[in-house]
Structures are given as structure tokens and as C-alpha cells.
C-alpha positions in Angstrom: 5.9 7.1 -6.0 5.2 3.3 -5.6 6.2 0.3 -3.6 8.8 -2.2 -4.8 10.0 -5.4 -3.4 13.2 -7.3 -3.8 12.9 -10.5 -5.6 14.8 -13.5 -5.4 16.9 -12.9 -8.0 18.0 -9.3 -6.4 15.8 -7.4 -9.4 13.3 -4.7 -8.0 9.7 -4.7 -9.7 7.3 -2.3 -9.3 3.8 -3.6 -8.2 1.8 -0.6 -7.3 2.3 3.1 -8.6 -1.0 4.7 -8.5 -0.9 8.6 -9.1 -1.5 10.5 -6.2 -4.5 11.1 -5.0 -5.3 7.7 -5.7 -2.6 6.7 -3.2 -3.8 9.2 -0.6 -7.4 7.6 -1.3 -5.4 4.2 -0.7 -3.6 5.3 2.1 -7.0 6.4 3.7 -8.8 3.4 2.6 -6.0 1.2 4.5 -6.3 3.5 8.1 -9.8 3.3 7.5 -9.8 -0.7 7.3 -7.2 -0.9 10.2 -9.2 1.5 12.6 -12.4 -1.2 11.8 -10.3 -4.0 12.5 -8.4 -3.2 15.5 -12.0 -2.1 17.4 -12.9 -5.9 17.8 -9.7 -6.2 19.7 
């Protein structure tokens, strides 16, 4: 699992593949992060 993105010249690269509890921790990390941000609004 990862996320890719298309570049200009069509090709898809791989920047981030972390094994996965790492990308749960990530995926926590980012909720966590959003749910702090969004309370001064």
C-alpha cells in the first residue's frame, strides 16, 4: 500500500509506502492533527 501521484510526463512514482502499522500510526497521527486544527475554527 502507498500513495502515488501522476507526473507531468504521465509516469506514476511512488512517494510514500510505509508498512502498515506505520501507516495506521500515520493515518492516526493525520486525524489527530486535523481534530487539533479544526477546534480553533
Amino acid at each position: 500500500m502507498g500513495f502515488a501521484f501522476q507526473m507531468e510526463e504521465g509516469k506514476e512514482e511512488k512517494i510514500f509506502c510505509p508498512p502498515p502499522h506505520d501507516f495506521q500510526k500515520f493515518l492516526d497521527d493525520v486525524i489527530l492533527d486535523f481534530s487539533i486544527f479544526s477546534n480553533f475554527y
